[in-house]
DRENKE-664243 format. One record per residue (C-alpha): x, y, z; residue in one letter. Coordinates in steps of 0.02 Angstrom, whole numbers, padded with zeros to 5 digits, always signed. Each point is the difference from the previous one (the first is absolute). Last residue first. Example, Ala and Ser with C-alpha at 12.3 -4.5 7.8 and 13.67 -1.06 7.14 Angstrom:
+00684-00053+00357s
-00069-00172+00033a
***
This chain:
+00399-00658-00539x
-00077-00109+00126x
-00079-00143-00013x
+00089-00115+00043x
-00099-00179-00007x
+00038-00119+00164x
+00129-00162-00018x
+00147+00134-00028x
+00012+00042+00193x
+00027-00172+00047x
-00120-00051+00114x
-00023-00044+00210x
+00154+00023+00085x
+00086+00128-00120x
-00182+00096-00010x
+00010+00059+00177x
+00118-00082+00122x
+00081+00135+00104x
-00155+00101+00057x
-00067-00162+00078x
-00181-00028+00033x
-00037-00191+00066x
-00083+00104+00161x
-00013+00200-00016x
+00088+00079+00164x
+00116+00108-00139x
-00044+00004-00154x
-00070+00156-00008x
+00167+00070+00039x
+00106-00052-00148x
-00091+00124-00092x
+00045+00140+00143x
+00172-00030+00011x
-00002-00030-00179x
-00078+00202-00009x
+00118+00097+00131x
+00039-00033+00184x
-00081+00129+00086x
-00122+00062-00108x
-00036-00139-00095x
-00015-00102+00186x
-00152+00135+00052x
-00092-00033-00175x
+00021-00196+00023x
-00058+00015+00180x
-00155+00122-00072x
-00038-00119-00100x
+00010-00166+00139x
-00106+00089+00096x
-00140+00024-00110x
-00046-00200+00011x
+00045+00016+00204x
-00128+00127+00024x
-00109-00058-00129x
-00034-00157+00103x
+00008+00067+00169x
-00157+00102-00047x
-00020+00151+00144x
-00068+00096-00137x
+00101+00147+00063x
+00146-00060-00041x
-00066-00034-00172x
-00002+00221-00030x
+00145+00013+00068x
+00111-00124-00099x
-00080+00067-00176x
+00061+00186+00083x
+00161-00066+00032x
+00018-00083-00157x
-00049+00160-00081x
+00152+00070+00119x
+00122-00137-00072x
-00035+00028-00186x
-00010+00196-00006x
+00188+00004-00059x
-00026-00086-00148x
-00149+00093-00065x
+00067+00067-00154x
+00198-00045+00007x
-00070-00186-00044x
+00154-00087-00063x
+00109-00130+00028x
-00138-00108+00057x
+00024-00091+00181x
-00146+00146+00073x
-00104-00035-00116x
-00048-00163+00113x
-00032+00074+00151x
-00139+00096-00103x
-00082-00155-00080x
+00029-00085+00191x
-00109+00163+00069x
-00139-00004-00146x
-00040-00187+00044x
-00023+00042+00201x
-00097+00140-00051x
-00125-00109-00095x
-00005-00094+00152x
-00010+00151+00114x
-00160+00074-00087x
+00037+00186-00028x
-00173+00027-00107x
+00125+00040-00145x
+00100-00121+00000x
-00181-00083+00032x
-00040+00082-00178x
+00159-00044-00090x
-00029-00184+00022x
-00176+00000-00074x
+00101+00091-00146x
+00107-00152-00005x
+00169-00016+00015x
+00137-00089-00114x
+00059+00176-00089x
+00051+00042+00168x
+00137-00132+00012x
+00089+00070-00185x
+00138+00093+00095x
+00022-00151+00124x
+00005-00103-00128x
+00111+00080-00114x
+00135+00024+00146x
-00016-00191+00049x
+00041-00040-00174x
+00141+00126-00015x
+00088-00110+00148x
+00034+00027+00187x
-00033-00181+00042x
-00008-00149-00131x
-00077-00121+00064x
-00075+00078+00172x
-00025+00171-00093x
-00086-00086-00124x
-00106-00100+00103x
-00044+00140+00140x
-00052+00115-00149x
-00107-00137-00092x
-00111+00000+00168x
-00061+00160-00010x
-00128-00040-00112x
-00074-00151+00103x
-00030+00152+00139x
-00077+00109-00110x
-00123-00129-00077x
-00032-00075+00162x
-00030+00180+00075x
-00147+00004-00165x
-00080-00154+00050x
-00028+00027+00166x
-00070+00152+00002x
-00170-00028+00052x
+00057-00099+00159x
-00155-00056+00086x
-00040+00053+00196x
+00049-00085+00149x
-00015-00170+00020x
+00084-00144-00095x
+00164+00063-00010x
+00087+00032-00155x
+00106-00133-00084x
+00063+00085-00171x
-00020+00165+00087x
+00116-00084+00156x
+00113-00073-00106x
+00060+00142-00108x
+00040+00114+00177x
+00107-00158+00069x
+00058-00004-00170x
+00054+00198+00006x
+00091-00056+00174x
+00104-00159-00064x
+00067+00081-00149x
-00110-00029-00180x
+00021-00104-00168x
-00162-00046-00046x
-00017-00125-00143x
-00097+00053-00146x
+00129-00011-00141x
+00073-00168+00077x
+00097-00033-00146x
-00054+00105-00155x
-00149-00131-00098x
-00139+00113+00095x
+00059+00138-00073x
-00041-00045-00182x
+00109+00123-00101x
+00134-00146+00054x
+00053-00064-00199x
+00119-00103-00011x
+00181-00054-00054x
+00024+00158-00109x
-00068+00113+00133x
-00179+00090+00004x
-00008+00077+00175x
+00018+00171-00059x
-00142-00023-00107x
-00132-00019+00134x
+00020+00189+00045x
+00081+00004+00159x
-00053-00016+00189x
-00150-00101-00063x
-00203+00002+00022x
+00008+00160-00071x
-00027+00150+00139x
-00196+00055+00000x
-00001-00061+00186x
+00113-00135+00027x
-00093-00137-00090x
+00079-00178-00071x
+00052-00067+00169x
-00187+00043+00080x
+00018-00122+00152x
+00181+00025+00027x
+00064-00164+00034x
+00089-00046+00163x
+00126-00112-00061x
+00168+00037+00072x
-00057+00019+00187x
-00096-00157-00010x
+00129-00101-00058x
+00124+00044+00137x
+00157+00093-00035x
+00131-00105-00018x
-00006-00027-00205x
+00057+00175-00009x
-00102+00146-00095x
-00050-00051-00194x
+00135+00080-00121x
-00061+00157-00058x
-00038+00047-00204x
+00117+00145-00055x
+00000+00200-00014x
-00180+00036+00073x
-00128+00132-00030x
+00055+00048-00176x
-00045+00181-00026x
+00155+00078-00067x
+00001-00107-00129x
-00150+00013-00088x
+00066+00208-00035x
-00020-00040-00187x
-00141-00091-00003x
-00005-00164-00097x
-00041-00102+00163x
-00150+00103+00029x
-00080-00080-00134x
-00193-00012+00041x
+00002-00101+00145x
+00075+00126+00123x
-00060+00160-00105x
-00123+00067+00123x
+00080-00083+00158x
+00159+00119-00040x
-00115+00137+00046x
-00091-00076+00161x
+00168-00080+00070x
+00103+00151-00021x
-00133+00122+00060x
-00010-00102+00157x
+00157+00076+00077x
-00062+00173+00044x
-00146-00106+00121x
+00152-00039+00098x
+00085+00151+00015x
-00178+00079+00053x
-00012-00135+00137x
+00183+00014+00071x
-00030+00187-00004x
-00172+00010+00119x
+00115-00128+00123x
+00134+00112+00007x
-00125+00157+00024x
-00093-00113+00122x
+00156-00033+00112x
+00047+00180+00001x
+00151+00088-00057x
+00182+00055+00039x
+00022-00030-00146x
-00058+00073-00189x
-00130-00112-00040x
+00042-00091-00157x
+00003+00053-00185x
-00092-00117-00128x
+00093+00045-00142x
+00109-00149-00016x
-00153-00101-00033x
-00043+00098-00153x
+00161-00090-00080x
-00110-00159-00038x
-00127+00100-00062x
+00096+00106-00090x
+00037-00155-00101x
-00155-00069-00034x
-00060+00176-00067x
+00148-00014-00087x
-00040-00149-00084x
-00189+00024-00044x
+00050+00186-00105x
-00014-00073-00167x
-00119-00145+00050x
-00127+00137+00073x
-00041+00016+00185x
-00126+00150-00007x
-00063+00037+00160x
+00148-00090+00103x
+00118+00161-00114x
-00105+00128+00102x
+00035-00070+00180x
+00183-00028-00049x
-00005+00191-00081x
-00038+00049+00180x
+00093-00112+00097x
+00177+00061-00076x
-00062+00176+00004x
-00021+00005+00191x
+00167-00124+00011x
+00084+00149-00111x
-00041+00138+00139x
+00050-00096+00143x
+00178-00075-00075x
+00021+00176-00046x
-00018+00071+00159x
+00102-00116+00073x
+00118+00036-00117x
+00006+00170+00048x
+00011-00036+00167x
+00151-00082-00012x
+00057-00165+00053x
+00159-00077-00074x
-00027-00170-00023x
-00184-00013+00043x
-00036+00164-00098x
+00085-00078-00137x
-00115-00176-00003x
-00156+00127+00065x
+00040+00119-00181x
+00039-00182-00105x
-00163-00055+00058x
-00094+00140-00051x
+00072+00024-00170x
-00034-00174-00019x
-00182+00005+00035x
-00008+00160-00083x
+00068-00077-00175x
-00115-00160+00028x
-00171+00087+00014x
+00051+00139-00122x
+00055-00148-00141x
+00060+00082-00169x
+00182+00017+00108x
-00033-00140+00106x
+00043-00134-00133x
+00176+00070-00010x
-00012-00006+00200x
-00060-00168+00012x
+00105-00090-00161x
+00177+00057+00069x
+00028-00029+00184x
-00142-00139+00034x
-00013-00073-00149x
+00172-00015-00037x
+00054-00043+00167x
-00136-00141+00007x
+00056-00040-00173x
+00192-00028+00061x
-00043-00061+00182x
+00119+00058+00107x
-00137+00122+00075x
-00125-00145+00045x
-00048+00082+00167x
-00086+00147-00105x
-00038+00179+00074x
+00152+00034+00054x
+00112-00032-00137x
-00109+00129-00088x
+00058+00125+00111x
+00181+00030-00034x
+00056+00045-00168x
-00181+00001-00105x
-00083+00071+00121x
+00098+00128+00034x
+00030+00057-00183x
-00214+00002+00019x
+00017+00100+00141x
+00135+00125-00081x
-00135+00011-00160x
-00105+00044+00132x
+00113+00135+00076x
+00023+00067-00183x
-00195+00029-00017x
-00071-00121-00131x
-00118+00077-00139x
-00154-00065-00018x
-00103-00133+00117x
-00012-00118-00156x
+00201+00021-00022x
+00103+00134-00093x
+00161-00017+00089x
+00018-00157-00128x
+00085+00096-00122x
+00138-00049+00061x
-00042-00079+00177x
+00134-00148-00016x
+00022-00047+00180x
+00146-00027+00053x
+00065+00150+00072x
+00161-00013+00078x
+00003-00045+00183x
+00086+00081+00153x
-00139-00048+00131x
+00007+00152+00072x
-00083+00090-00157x
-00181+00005+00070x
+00022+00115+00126x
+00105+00102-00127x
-00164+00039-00079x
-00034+00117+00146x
-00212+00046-00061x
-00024+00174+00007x
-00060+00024-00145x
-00148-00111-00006x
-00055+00059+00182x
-00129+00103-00067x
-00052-00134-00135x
+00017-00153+00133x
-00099+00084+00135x
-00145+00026-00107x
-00020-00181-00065x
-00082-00074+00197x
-00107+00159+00023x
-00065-00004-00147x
-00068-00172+00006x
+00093-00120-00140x
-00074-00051-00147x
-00028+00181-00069x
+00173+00015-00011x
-00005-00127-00150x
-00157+00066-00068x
+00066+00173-00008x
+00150-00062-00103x
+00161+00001+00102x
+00102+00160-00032x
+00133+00014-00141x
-00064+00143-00088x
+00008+00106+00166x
+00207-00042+00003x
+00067-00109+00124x
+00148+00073+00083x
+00155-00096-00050x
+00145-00051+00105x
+00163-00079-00039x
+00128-00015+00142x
+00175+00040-00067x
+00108-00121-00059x
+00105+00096-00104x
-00014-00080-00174x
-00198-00059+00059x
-00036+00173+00056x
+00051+00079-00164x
-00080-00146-00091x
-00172+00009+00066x
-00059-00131+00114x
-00139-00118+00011x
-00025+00045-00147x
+00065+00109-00100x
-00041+00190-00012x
+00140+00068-00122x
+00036+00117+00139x
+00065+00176-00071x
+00099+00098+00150x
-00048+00138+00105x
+00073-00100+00168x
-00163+00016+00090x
-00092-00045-00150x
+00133-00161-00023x
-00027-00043+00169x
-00204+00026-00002x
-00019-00128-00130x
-00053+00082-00175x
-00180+00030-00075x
+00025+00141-00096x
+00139-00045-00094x
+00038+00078-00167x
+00074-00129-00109x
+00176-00001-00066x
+00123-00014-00152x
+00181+00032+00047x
+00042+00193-00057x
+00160+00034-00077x
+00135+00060+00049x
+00114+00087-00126x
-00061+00180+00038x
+00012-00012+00198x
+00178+00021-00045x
+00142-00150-00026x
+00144+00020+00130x
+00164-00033-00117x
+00089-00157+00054x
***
């Protein structure tokens, strides 16, 4: 066949490209300029890079958000960021950014288009302990970060968790860096978006919220007792935004939100504890039942406890609802403020450790019925949303009872599947809680903290049913064997999952 001459080939239509990736500059080759990578890279899978362009910088009120000193990094390191840190996970893109690079925070960067890819493959299913959920995956993997993308206070939050979720699977400074730099902006537009809470922007506000509490980094160890302590306090107070926001629409059709589901509180309605334990033990009342804090008087909105056979939105018609469900050493500690002494000086917060105490009482019962289940999970995720503010303060003010509260909440993440965040901080903020009553010389908080930091020491060695089936150990007409098949049938309480 007859070699044709330059002459008889024509020109394929083309663009000029300024604003290629650096491959196809290096290379002297046209780059169509796709996103999140250009078709010369994609066809020879090459990494894809683009340096932003000065058009495509953040809007001086977005920078302005953030103190200099926290953004500046981030532009002169821009370029220098290894996007192959965030390709170990071997992943195609799933998230449809086209044209959606343009967000309200401007033009993504190609490592946080990577983040969001991130995201979306790996580290939403650790931010939810309903992953096989179909709408909590949906809402969760696919509404939050579309969402995000006209939502600054959302998009850094997950750009900042999906940076510390890498960084904790393959750490890198980098990342780290990141992680930093994108919490700072995360907390910034959260601050601005609680000034103007708007029903078009209400549900991810909620959201980031929720996911804000993966951003509260902990004290890098070795570290002091008061630095533990000074971070168990600020993680708590983080969790109270998602009690005060979703408290604003809690009677006024939160049910019909989109992300409703993610915030249930509890999966099903508990049995009542075993018919051996003695009366008194099952029916301490709380003396405010209808009042924890500014939480609704309910785990769930009313509606989930509609069935067709009846309606339970009344709590006091659930079975036992009030009873106290508690191990031998954390009663001791709930009898003797429901019985104080008769000397000695009055008890001002008496009402509020009943509160916390009678709210961690549903995690013993559902992890005695039903042990390592999704409803203990979403309990022990939602706990915090039970406490008070009064609460929060003697966290706060280090008083050991309160401590005491905060140390089973903590031995208790540590039977979730997830928690990468502050997971491995667990046993030394234990030791710090255990320190701290140690030297009040109490016997009874002794023993009640104790039996946390047992459970936290038996997870270690034995793994998480070792350490479920532990509690129940030394606790009269308690049985880890008998649970709901003993007392109910499963299908005689509402499910309420899903």
């Amino acid at each position: 066949m007859a070699r044709r001459t330059a002459g008889f080939i024509s020109k394929r239509p083309h663009k000029k490209s300024r604003g290629g990736c650096t491959t196809c500059k290096r290379k002297k080759v046209k780059c169509d300029e796709a996103l999140p990578s250009c078709a010369y890279c994609a066809q020879r899978d090459f990494e894809c890079i683009y340096q932003r362009s000065p058009n495509s910088q953040r809007s001086p009120s977005d920078t302005s958000e953030v103190p200099v000193e926290a953004y500046d990094p981030v532009s002169q390191d821009i370029e220098e960021i290894d996007i192959e840190d965030f390709n170990y996970l071997g992943s195609e893109s799933s998230l449809n950014l086209l044209p959606a690079a343009q967000t309200a925070i401007g033009t993504l960067a190609s490592h946080e288009i990577e983040l969001l890819n991130q995201y979306q493959a790996t580290t939403w299913t650790t931010v939810t302990v309903r992953k096989e959920e179909p709408i909590v995956e949906y809402l969760t993997k696919t509404w939050a970060p579309q969402a995000a993308l006209s939502n600054p206070h959302l998009l850094y939050t997950i750009l900042s968790i999906s940076a510390s979720h890498s960084n904790s699977l393959v750490p890198s400074p980098r990342k780290r860096h990141l992680a930093d730099v994108y919490r700072q902006k995360a907390f910034s537009a959260y601050n601005k978006s609680l000034q103007n809470i708007t029903n078009d922007n209400y549900e991810t506000v909620l959201l980031a919220s929720m996911y804000i509490q993966v951003m509260v980094p902990p004290p890098t160890l070795p570290c002091t007792d008061a630095e533990m302590l000074a971070w168990v306090s600020s993680m708590m107070h983080i969790t109270q935004g998602i009690r005060l926001i979703a408290g604003l629409k809690w009677s006024f059709g939160f049910e019909h939100l989109n992300v409703f589901p993610l915030f249930k509180r509890e999966l099903c309605i508990l049995p009542p504890p075993p018919d051996t334990l003695s009366t008194e033990c099952k029916h301490m009342q709380d003396p405010h039942p209808s009042s924890r804090g500014d939480s609704p008087s309910s785990p769930n909105h009313p509606t989930l406890y509609e069935t067709p056979s009846k309606s339970s939105a009344d709590t006091s018609s659930r079975p036992h609802s009030n009873s106290v469900f508690l191990p031998p050493a954390l009663t001791a500690l709930l009898d003797s403020i429901t019985t104080p002494p008769d000397t000695g000086p009055l008890d001002l917060h008496r009402g509020t450790l009943l509160r916390a105490l009678h709210a961690l009482s549903p995690m013993f019962l559902t992890i005695y019925h039903y042990h390592l289940s999704t409803d203990l999970y979403v309990r022990v995720s939602a706990f915090p949303t039970f406490l008070t503010k009064e609460f929060l303060v003697l966290v706060s003010d280090r008083e050991p009872r309160t401590l005491v509260v905060v140390g089973w909440w903590l031995a208790f993440f540590k039977l979730l599947p997830t928690g990468w965040w502050f997971k491995d901080v667990i046993p030394r903020a234990l030791q710090s809680i255990s320190n701290l009553i140690m030297r009040s010389n109490n016997k009874i908080l002794m023993d009640a903290i104790e039996g946390a930091y047992r459970m936290v020491r038996l997870e270690a060695v034995r793994g998480k049913e070792a350490a479920a089936r532990g509690i129940f150990e030394d606790w009269n007409g308690v049985d880890w064997k008998h649970g709901i098949s003993s007392v109910w049938e499963v299908d005689e309480f509402a499910d309420l999952g899903g």
